[in-house]
Backbone of each chain as ProteinMPNN parsed JSONL, in Angstrom:
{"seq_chain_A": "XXXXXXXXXXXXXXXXXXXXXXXXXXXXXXXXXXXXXXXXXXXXXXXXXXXXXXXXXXXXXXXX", "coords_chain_A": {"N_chain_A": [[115.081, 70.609, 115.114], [114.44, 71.558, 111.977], [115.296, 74.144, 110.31], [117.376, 76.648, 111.419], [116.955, 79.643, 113.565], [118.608, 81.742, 113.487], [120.02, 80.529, 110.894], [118.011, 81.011, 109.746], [117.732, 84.345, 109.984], [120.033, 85.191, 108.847], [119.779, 84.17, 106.521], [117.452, 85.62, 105.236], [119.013, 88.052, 105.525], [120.649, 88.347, 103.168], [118.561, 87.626, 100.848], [117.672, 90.34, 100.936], [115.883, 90.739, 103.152], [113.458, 92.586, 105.139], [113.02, 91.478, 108.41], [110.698, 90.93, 110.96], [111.435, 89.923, 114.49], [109.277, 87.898, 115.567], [108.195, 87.936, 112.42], [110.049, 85.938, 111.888], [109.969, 83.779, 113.27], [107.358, 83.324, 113.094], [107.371, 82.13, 110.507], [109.706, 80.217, 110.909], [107.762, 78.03, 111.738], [106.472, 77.501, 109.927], [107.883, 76.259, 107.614], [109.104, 74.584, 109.16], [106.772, 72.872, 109.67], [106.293, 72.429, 106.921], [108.754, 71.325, 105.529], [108.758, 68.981, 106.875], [106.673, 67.699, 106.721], [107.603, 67.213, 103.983], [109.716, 65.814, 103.434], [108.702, 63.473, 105.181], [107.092, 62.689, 102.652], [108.687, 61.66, 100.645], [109.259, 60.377, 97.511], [109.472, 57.333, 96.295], [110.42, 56.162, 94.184], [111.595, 57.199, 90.652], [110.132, 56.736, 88.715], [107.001, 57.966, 86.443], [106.565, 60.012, 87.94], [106.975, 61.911, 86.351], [105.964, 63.198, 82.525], [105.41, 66.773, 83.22], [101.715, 67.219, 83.724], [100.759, 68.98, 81.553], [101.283, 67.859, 79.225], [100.627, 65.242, 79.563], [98.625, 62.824, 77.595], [95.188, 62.86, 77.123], [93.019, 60.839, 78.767], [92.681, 57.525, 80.652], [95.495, 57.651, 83.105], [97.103, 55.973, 84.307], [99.17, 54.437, 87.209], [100.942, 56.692, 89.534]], "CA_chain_A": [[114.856, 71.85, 114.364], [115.366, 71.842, 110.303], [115.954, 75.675, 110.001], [117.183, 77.798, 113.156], [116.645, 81.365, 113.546], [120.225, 82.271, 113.156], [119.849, 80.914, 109.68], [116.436, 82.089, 109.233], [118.406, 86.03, 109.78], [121.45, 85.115, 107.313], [119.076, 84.17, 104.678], [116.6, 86.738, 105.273], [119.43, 89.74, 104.814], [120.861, 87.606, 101.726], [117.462, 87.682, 100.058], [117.22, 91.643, 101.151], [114.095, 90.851, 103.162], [113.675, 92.581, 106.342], [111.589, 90.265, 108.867], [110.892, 91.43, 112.292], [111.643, 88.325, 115.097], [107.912, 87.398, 115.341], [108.336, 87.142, 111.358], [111.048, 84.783, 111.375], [109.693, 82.694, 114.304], [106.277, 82.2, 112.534], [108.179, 81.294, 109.174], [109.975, 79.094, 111.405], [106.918, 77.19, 112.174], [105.613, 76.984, 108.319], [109.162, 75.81, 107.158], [109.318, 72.921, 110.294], [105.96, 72.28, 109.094], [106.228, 71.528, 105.646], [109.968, 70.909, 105.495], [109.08, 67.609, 107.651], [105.603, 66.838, 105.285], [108.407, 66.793, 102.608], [110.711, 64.856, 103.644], [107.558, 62.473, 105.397], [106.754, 61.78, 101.685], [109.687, 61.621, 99.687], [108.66, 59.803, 96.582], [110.478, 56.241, 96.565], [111.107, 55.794, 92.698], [111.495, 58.142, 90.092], [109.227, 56.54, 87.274], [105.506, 58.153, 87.39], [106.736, 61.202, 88.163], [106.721, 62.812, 84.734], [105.889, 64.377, 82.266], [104.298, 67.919, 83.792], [101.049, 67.379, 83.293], [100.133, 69.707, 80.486], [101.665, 66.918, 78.641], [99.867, 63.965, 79.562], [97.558, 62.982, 76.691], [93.86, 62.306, 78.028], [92.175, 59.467, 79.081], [93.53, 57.296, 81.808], [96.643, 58.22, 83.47], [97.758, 55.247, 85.053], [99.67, 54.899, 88.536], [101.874, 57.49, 89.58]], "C_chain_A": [[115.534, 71.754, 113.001], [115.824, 72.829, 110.535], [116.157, 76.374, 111.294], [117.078, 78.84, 112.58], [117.844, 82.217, 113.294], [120.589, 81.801, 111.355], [119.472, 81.48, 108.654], [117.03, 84.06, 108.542], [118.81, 86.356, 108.662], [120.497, 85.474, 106.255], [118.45, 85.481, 104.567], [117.315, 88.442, 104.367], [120.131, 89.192, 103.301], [120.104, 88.016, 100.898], [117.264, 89.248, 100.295], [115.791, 91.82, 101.572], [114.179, 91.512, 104.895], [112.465, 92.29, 107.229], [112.103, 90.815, 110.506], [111.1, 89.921, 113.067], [110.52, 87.524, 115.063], [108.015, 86.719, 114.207], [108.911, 85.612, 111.408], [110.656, 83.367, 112.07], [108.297, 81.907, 113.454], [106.964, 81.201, 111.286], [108.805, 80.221, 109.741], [109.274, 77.726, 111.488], [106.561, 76.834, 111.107], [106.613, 75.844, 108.105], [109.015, 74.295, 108.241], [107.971, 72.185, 109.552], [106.095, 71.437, 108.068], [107.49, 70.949, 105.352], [109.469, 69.367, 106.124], [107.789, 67.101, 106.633], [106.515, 66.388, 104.182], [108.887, 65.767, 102.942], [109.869, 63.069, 104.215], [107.175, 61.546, 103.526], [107.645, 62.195, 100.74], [109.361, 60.502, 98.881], [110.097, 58.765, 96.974], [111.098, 55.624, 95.245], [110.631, 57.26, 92.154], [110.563, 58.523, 88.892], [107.583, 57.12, 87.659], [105.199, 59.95, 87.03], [106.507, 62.695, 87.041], [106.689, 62.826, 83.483], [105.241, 65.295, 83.248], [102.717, 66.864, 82.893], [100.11, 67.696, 82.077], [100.401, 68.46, 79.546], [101.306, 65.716, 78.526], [99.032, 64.021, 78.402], [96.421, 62.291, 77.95], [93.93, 61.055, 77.876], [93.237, 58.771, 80.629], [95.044, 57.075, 82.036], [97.877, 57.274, 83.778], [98.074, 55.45, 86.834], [100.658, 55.987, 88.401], [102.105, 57.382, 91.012]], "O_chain_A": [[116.746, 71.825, 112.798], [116.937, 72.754, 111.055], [115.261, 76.632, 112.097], [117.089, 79.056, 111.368], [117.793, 83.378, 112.889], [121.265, 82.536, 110.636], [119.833, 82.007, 107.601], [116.885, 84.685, 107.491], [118.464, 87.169, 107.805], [120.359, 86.43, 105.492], [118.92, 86.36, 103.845], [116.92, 89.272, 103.548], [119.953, 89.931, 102.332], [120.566, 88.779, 100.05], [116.325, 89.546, 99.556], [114.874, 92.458, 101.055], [114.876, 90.96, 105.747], [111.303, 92.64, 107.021], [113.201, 91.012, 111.026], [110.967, 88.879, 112.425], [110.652, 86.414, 114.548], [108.005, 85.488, 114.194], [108.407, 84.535, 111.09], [110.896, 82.233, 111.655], [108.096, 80.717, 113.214], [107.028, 79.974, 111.199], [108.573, 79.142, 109.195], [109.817, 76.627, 111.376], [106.216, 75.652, 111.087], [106.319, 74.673, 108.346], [108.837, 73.147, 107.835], [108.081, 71.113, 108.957], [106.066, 70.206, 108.068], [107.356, 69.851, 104.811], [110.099, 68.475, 105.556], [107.97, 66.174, 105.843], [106.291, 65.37, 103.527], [108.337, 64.702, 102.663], [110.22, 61.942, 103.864], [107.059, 60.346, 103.276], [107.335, 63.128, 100.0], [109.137, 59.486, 99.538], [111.158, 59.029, 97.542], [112.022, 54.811, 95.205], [109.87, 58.101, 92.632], [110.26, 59.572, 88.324], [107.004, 56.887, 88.72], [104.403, 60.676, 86.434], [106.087, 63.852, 87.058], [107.724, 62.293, 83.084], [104.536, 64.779, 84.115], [102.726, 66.139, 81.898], [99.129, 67.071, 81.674], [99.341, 68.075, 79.053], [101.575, 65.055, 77.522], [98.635, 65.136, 78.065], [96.57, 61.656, 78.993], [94.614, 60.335, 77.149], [94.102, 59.309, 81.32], [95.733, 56.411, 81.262], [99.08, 57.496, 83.642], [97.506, 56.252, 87.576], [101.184, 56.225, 87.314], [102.997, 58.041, 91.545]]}, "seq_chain_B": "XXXXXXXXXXXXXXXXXXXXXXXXXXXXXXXXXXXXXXXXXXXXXXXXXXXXXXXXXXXXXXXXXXXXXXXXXXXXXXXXXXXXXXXXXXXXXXXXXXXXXXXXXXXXXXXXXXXXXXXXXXXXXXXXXXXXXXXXXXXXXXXXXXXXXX", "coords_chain_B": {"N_chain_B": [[103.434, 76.354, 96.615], [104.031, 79.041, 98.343], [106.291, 79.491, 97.577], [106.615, 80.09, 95.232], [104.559, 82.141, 95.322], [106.193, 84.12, 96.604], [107.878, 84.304, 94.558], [106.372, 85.87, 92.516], [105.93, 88.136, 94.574], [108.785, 89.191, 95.681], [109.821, 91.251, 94.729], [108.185, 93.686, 95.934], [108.037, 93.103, 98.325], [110.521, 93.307, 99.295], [110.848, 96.256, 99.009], [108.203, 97.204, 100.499], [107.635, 95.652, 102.457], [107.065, 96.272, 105.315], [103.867, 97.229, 104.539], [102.871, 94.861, 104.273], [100.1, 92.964, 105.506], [100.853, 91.051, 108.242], [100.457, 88.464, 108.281], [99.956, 87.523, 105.822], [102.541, 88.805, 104.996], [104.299, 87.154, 106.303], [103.531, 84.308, 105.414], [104.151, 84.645, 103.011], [107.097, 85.374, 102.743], [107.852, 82.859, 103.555], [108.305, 81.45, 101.475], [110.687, 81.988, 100.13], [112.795, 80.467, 101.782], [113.166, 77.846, 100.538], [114.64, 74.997, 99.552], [115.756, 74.316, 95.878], [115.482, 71.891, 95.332], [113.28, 70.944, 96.775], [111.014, 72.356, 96.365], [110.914, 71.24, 93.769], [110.087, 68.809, 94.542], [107.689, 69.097, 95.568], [106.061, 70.46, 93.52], [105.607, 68.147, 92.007], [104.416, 66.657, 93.95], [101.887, 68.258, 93.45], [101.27, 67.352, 90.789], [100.173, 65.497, 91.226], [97.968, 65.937, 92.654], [96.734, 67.24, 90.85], [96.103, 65.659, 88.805], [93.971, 64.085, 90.151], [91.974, 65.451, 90.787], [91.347, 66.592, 87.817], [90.119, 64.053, 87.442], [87.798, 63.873, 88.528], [86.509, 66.328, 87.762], [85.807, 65.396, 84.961], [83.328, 64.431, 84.885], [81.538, 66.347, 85.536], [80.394, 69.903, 84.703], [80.797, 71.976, 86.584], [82.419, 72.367, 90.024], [81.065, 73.037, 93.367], [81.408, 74.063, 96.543], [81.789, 75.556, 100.376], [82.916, 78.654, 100.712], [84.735, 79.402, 102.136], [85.64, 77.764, 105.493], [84.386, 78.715, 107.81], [82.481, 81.476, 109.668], [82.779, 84.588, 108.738], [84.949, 86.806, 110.145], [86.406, 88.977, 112.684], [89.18, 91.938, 112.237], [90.421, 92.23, 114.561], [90.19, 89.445, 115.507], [91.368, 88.184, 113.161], [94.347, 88.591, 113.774], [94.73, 87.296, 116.131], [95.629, 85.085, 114.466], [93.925, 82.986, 113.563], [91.667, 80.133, 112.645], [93.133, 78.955, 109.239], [91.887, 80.824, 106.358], [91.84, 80.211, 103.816], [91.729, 77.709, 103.282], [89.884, 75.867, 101.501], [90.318, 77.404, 99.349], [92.748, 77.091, 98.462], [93.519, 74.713, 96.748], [93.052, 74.728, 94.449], [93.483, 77.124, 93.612], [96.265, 75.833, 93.66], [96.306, 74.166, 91.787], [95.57, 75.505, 89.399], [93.171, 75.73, 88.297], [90.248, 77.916, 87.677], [88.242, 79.805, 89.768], [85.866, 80.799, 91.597], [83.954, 83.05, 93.547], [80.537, 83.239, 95.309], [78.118, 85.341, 96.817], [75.67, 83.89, 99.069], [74.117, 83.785, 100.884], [73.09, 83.661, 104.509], [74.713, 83.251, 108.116], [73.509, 82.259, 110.768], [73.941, 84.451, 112.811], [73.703, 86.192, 111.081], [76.011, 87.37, 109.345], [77.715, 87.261, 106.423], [78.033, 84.858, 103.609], [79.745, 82.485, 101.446], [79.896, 80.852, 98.238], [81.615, 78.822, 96.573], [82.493, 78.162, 93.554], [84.094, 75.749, 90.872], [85.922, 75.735, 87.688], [86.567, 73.531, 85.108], [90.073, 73.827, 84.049], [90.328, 76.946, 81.651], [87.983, 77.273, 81.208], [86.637, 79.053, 81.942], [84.372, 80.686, 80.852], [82.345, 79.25, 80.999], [82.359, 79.142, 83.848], [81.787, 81.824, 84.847], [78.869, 82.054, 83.385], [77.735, 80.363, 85.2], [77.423, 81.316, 87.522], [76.507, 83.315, 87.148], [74.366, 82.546, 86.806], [73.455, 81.292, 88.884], [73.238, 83.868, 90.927], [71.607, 85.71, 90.003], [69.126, 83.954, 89.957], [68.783, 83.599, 92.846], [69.46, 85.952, 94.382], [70.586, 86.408, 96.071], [73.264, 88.358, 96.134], [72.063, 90.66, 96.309], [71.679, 91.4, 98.803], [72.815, 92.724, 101.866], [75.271, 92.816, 104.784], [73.582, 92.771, 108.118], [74.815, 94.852, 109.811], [74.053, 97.242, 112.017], [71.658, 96.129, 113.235], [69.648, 97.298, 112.118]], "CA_chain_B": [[102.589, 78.171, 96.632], [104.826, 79.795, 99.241], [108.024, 80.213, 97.023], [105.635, 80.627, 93.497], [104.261, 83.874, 95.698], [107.638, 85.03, 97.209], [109.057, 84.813, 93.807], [105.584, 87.03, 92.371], [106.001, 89.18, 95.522], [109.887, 89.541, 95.803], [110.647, 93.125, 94.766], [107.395, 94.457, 96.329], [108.173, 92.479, 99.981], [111.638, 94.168, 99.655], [110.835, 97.721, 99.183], [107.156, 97.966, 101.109], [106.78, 94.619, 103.486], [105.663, 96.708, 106.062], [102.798, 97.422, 103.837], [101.553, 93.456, 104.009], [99.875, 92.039, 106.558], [102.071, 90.083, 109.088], [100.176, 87.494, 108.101], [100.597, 87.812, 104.472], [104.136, 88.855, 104.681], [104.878, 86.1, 106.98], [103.333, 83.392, 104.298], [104.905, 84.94, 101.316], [108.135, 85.636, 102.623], [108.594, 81.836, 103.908], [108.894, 80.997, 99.998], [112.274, 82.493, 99.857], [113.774, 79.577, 102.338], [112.732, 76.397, 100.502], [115.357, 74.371, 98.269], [115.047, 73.92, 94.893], [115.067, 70.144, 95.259], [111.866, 70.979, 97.956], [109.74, 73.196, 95.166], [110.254, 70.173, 92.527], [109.286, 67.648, 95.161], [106.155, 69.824, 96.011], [105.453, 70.282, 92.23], [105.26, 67.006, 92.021], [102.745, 66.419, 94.649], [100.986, 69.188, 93.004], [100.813, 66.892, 90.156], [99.311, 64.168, 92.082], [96.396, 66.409, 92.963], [95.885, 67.704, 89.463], [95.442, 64.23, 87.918], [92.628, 63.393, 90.78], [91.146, 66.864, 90.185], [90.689, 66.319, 86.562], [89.318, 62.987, 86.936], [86.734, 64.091, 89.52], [86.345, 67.253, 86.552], [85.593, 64.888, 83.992], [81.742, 64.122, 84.69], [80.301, 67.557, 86.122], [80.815, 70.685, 84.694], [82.171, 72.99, 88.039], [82.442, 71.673, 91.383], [81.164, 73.581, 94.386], [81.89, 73.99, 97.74], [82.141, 76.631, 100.819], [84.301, 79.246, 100.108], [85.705, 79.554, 104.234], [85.184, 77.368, 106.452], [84.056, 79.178, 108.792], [82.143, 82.703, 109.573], [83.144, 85.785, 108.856], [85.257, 86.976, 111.851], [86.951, 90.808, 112.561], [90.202, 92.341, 112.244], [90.934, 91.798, 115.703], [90.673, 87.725, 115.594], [92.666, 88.247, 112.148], [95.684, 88.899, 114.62], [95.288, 86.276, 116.636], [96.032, 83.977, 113.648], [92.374, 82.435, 113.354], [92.333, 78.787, 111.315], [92.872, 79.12, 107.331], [90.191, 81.192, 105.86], [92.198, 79.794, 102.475], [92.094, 76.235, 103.444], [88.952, 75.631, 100.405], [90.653, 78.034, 98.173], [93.62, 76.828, 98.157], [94.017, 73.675, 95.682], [92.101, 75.073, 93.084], [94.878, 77.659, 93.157], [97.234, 75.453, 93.463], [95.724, 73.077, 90.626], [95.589, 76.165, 88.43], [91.91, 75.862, 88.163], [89.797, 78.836, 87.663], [87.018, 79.777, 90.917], [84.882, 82.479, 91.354], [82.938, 82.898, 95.245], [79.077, 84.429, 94.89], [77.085, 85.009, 97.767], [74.947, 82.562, 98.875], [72.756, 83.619, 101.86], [73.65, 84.51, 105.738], [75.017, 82.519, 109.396], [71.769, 82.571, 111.914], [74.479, 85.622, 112.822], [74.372, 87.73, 110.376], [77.217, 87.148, 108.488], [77.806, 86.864, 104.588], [78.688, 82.952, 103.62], [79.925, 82.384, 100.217], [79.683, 79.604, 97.613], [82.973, 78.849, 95.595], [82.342, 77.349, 92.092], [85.52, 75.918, 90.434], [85.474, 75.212, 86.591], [87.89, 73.016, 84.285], [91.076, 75.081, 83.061], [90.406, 77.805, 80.829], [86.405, 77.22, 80.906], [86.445, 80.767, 82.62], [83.14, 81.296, 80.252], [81.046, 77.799, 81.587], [82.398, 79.496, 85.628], [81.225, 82.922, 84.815], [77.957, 81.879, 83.095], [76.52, 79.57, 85.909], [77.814, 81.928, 88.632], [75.584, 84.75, 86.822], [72.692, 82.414, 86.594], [73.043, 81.456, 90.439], [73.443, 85.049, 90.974], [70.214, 85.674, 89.018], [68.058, 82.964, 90.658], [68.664, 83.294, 94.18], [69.277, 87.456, 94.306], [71.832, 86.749, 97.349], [74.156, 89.353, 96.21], [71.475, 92.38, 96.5], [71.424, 91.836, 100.217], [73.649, 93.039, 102.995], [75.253, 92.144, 106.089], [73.019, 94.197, 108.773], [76.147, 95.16, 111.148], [73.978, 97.628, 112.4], [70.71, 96.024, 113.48], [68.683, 97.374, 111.545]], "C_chain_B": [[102.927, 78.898, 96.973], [105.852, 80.352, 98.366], [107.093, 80.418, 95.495], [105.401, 82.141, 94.385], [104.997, 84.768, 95.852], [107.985, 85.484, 95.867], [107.813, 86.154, 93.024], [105.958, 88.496, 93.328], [107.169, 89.564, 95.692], [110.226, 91.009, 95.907], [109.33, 93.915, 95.506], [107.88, 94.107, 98.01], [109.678, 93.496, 99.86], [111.793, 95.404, 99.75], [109.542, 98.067, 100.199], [106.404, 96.442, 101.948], [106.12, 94.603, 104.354], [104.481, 97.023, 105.916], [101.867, 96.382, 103.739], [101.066, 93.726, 105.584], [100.667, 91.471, 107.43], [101.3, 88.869, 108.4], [100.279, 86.93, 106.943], [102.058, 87.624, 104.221], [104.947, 87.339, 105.164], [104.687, 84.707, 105.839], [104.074, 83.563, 103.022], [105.96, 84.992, 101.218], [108.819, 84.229, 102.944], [109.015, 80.981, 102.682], [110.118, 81.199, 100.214], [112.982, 81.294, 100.872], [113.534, 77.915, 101.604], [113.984, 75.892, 99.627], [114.807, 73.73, 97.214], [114.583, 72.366, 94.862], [113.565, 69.981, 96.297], [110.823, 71.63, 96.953], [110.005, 72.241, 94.093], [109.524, 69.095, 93.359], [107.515, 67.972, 94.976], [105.267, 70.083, 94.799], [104.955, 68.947, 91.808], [104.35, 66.369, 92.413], [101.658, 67.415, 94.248], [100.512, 68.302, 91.806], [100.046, 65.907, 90.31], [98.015, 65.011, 92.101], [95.465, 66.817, 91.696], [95.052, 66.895, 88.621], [94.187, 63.966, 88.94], [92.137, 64.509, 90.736], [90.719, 66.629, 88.898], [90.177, 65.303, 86.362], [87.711, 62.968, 87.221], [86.311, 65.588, 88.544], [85.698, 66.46, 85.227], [84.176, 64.803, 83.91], [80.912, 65.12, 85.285], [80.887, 69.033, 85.165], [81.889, 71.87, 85.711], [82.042, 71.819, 89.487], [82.047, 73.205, 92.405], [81.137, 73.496, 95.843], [82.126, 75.66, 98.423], [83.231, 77.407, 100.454], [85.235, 79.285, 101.123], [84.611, 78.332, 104.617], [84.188, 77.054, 107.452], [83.39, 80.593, 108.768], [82.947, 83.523, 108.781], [84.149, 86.312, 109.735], [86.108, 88.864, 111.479], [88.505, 90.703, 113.076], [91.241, 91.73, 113.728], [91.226, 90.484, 116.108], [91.35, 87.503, 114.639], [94.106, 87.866, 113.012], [95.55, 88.301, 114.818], [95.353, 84.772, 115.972], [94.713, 82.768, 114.065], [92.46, 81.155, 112.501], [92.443, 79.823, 110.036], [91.958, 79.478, 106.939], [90.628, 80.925, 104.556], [92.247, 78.319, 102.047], [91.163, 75.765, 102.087], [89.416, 76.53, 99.509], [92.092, 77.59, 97.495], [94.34, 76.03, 96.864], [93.235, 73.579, 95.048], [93.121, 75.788, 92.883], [96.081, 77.359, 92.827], [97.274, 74.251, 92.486], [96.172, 74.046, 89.235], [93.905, 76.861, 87.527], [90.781, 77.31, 88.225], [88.647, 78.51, 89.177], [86.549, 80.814, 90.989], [84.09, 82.01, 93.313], [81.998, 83.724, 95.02], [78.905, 83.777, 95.883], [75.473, 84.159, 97.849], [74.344, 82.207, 100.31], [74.124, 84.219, 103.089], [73.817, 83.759, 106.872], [73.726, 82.945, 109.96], [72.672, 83.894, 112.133], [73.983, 87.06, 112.292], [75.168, 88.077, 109.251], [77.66, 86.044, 106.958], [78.353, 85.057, 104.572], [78.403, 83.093, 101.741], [79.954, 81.132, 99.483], [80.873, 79.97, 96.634], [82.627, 77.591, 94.759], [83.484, 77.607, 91.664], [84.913, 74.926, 89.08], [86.648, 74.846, 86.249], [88.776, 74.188, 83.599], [90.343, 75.358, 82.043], [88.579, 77.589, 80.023], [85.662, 78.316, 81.719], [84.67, 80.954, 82.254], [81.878, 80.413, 81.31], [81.389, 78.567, 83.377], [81.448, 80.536, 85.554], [79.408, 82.725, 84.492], [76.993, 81.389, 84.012], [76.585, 80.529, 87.497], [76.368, 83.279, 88.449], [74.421, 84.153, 86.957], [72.199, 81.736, 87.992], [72.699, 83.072, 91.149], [71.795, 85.196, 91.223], [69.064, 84.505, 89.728], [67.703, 82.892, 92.131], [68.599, 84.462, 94.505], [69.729, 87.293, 95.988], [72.767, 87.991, 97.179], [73.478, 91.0, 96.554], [71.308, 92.428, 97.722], [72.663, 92.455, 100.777], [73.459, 92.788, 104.057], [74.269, 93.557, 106.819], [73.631, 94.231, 110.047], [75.005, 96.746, 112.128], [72.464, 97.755, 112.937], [69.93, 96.147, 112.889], [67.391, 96.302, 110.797]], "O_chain_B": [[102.577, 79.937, 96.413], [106.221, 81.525, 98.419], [107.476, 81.395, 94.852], [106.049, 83.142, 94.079], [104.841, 85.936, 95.495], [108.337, 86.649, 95.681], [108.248, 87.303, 92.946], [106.192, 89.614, 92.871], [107.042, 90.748, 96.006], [110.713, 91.693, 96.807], [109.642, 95.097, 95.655], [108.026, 95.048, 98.789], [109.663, 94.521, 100.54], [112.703, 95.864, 100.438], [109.653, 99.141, 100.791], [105.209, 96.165, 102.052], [105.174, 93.876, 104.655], [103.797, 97.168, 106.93], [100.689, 96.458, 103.389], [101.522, 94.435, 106.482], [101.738, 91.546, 106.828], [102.164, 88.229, 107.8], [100.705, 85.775, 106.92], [102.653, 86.761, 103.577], [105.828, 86.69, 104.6], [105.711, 84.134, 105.468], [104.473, 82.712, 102.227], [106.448, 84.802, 100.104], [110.031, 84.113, 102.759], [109.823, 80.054, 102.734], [110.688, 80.181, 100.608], [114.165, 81.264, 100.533], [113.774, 76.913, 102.277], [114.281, 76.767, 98.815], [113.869, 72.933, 97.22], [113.538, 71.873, 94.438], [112.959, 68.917, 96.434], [109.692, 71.144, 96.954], [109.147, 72.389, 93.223], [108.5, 68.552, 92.943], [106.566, 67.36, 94.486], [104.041, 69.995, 94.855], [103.858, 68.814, 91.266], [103.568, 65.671, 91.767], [100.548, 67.319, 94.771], [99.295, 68.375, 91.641], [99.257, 65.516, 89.45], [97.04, 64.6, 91.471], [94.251, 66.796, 91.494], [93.992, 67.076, 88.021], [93.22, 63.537, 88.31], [91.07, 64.066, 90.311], [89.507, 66.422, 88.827], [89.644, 65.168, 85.261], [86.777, 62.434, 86.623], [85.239, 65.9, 89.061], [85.026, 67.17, 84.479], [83.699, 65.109, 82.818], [79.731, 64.892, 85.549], [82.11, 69.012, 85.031], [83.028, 72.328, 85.625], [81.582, 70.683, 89.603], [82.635, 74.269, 92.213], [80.642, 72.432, 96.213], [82.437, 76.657, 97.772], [84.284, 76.984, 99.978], [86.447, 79.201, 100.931], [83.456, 78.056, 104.292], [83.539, 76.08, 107.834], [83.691, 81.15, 107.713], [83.854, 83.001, 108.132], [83.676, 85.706, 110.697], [86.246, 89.558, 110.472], [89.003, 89.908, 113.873], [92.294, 91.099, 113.819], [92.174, 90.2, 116.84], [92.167, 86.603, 114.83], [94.775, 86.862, 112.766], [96.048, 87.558, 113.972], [95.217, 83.688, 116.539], [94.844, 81.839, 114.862], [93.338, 81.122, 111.639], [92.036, 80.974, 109.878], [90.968, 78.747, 106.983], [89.808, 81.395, 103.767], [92.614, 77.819, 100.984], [91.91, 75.09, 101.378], [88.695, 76.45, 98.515], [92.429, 77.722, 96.318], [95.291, 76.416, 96.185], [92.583, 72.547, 94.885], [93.894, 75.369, 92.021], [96.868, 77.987, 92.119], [98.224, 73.47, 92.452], [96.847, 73.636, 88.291], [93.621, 77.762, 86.738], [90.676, 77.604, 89.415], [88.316, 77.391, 89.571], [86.923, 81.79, 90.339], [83.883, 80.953, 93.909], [82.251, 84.851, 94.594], [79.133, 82.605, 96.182], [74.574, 83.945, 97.035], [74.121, 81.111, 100.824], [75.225, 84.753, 102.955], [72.721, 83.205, 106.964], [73.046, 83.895, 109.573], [72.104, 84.788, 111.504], [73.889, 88.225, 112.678], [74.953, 88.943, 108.404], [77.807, 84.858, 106.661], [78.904, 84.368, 105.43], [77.473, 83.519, 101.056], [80.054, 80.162, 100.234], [81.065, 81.046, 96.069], [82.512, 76.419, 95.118], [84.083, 78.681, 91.704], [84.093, 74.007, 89.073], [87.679, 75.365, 86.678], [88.406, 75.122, 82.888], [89.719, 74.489, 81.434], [88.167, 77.704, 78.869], [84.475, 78.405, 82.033], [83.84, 81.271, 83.106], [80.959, 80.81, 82.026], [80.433, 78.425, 84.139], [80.346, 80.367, 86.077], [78.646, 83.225, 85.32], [75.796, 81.668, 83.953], [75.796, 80.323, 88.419], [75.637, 83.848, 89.26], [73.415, 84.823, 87.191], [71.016, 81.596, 88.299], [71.756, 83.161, 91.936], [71.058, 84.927, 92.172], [67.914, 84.946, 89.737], [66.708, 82.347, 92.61], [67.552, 84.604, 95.136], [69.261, 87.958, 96.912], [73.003, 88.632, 98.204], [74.035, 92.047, 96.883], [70.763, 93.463, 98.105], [73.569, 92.679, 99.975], [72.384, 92.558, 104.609], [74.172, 94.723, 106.434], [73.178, 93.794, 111.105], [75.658, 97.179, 113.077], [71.922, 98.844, 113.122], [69.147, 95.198, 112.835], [66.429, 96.806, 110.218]]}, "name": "protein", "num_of_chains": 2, "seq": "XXXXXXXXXXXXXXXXXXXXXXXXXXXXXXXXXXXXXXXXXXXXXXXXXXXXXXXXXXXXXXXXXXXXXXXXXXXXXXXXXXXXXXXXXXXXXXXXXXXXXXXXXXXXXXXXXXXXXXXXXXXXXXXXXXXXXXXXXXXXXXXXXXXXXXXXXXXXXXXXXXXXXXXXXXXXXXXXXXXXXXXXXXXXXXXXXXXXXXXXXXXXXXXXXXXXXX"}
C-alpha cells in the first residue's frame, strides 16, 4: 500500500476537504493506481525531457 | 489532470462537495494527494503525448473518433461506477487540444452516439466550421432519443 487511509484522513482535514470513507477508499484506489504507473515509468535520464513544449521550434523533434 | 482539477476545483470542493457527484468529487479530490515531484513527472509524460499528437496533427486537419465508448447508460449504472465514459475525451484534454462532440446517428437501441472531432491548438474556427458542416449534411442533431416508444 503507497498511501493508507489513516493518511488519506490527515491529509484530507489538512487540505480542508471533507471525504466520506467510501471517498477516501476510492481515492485510495486512483492514487495506488497511478502512484505505481509513476513510479513503473520513472524516466531514466534527464536529457529529452525539456523544454515545455510550447517551446519546441517545429519540425522534427527528435528522441525524447 | 487530477491535481490540475483539484487545484481549479479547490475552494468550490471545500465549501459545497456534497454538491459533486461521488464520482466527480472522488476524481477531483484525489488531485490534492499527489507530490509535486509526481505532477512534474506526469507533465512530462503529458509531453510525450503532445509531441505524437502533433505529429499525427500535422497531415489532416481534425481527427475524429467516438466520443464514449460505449452506449448511453442511466443514472442508476452511473453509481455502480460503469467503465470511463471519458476514456476518448480525455487526452485531447489533457493535450490541450480543442474537441467539440455532434451527434452522429443512434445504437440499434435507441440511444444517442456521438462523434468527437479534435482540431490543432487554437484552430477553434477550422473545429467549429466542419462540425457545422457535418451538422448540416447529415441533420443528426434534429432528431431525438425516442425514450418513450413512440
Amino acid at each position: 500500500v503507497l498511501v493508507s487511509l489513516e493518511w488519506l484522513q490527515t491529509e484530507a482535514r489538512v487540505q480542508g476537504l471533507t471525504l466520506t470513507p467510501e471517498d477516501l477508499e476510492t481515492i485510495q484506489e486512483y492514487l495506488e493506481k497511478n502512484k505505481t504507473a509513476l513510479i513503473d515509468s520513472r524516466p531514466t535520464m534527464t536529457e529529452g525531457l525539456e523544454p515545455a513544449y510550447r517551446f519546441v521550434a517545429e519540425g522534427p523533434t527528435g528522441s525524447v | 489532470m487530477m491535481a490540475e482539477a483539484f487545484g481549479q476545483h479547490a475552494v468550490r470542493l471545500r465549501k459545497h462537495g456534497g454538491d459533486y457527484g461521488s464520482r466527480a468529487r472522488r476524481w477531483i479530490a484525489a488531485g490534492a494527494f499527489y507530490t509535486a515531484a509526481e505532477y512534474q513527472q506526469a507533465t512530462q509524460a503529458r509531453q510525450l503525448w503532445i509531441i505524437e499528437l502533433e505529429k499525427a496533427m500535422r497531415r489532416v486537419d481534425v481527427l475524429a473518433t467516438p466520443t464514449v465508448r460505449f452506449p448511453a447508460y442511466t443514472l442508476a449504472v452511473e453509481a455502480t461506477y460503469p467503465p470511463d465514459s471519458g476514456a476518448n475525451t480525455y487526452p485531447f484534454s489533457l493535450a490541450g487540444y480543442p474537441a467539440i462532440s455532434v451527434p452522429c446517428g443512434f445504437t440499434s437501441d435507441g440511444l444517442p452516439v456521438g462523434l468527437q472531432l479534435v482540431a490543432k491548438p487554437f484552430d477553434e474556427t477550422t473545429l467549429l466550421h466542419i462540425a457545422q458542416e457535418f451538422q448540416q449534411a447529415t441533420g443528426w442533431s434534429k432528431y431525438r432519443p425516442d425514450f418513450e416508444g413512440n
